[in-house]
N, C-alpha and C positions, 0 to 999 in steps of 0.2 A: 609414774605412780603418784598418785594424791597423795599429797602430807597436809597441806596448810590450806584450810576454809575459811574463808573471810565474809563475816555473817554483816547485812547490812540492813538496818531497821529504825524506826521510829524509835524516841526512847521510850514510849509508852510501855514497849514491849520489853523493854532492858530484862526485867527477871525473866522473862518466859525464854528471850533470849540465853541467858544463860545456863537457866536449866535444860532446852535443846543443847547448847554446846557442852555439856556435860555427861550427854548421852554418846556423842562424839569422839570425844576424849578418851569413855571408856572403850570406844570403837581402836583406839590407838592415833585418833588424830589430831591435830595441831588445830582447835579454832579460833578465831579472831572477832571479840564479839569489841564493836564500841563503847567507848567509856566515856557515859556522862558527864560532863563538869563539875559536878558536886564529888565524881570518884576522883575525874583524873586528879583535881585539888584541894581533895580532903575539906570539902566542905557537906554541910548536912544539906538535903531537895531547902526544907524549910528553910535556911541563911538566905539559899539564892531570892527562893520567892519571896521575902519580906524585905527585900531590898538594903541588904544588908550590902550591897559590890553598887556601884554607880553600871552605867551601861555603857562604856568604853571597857568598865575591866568585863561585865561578862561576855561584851561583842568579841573580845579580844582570845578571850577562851574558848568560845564557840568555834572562832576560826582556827585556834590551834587543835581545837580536837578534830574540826575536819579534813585540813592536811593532813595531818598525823593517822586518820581514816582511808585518805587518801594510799598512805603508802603503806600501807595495810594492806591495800587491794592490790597496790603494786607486788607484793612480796610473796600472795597467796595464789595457791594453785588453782583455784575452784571459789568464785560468788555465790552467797546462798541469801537471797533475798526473805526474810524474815517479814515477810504480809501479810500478817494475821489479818481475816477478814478482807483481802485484796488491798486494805489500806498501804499506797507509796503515799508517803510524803516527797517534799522537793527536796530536800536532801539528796534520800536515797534513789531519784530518778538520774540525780548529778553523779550518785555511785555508778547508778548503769551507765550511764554512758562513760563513763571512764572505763569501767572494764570491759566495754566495748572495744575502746582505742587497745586496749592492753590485750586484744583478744581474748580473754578469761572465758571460758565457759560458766554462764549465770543459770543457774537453777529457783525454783521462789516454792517455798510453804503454802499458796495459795494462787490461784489463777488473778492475774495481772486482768485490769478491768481494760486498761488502755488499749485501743487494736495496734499501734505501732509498733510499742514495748512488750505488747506477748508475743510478735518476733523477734524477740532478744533472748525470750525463756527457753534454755532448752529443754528444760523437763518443772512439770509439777508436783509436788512430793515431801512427804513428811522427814522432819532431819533422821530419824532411825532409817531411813527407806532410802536417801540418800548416803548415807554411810555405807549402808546394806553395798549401793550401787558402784560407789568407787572404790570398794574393799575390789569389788569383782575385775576392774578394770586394771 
């Protein structure tokens, strides 16, 4: 049985992110949406971008929230690529292939433009429609 969705996205999408994962939630599931730099350290977007951190401490942050991403996806039963508009970044191409190795069944909110990596999609599908699917299973 599905408990834990591990949502992997730009952070462009962070709110839209979260309000999918909240839809989720109320479905009874566990989701795992990433947490921007500015959440995981209590800093405001505008500190970062006015250069208020030199570029060691935020390189440094960056790579701890993508480990820490990282074993997110490790802990999760189910990938849900959050591609608003088909946009992956490289990130989250670095997420699919990891849940690749980790065998994860990946699903994405939007059809994958790459021809490689939409054989990695299992399904394309809205988070409510998703939920819908692994309630069933």
């Amino acid at each position: 049985m599905v408990r834990v969705i591990c949502f992997c996205g730009s952070f462009k999408f962070y709110k839209e992110m979260e309000k999918s994962a909240k839809v989720l939630r109320k479905q009874g599931f566990q989701v795992i949406v990433p947490q921007p730099s500015h959440i995981r350290h209590a800093h405001k977007p505008q500190d970062l971008k006015a250069g208020r951190f030199d570029d060691a401490t935020l390189t440094k942050w960056e790579g701890e929230g993508a480990y820490q991403h990282l074993a997110n996806i490790r802990k999760s039963d189910v990938v849900y690529i959050f591609n608003k508009g088909s946009y992956l970044g490289p990130a989250v191409t670095v997420e699919i292939g990891y849940s690749l190795a980790l065998d994860k069944p990946i699903f994405s909110k939007a059809p994958v433009k790459d021809i490689t990596v939409t054989n990695f999609i299992k399904a394309v599908m809205s988070p409510q429609r998703l939920g819908d699917v692994l309630r069933i299973k």
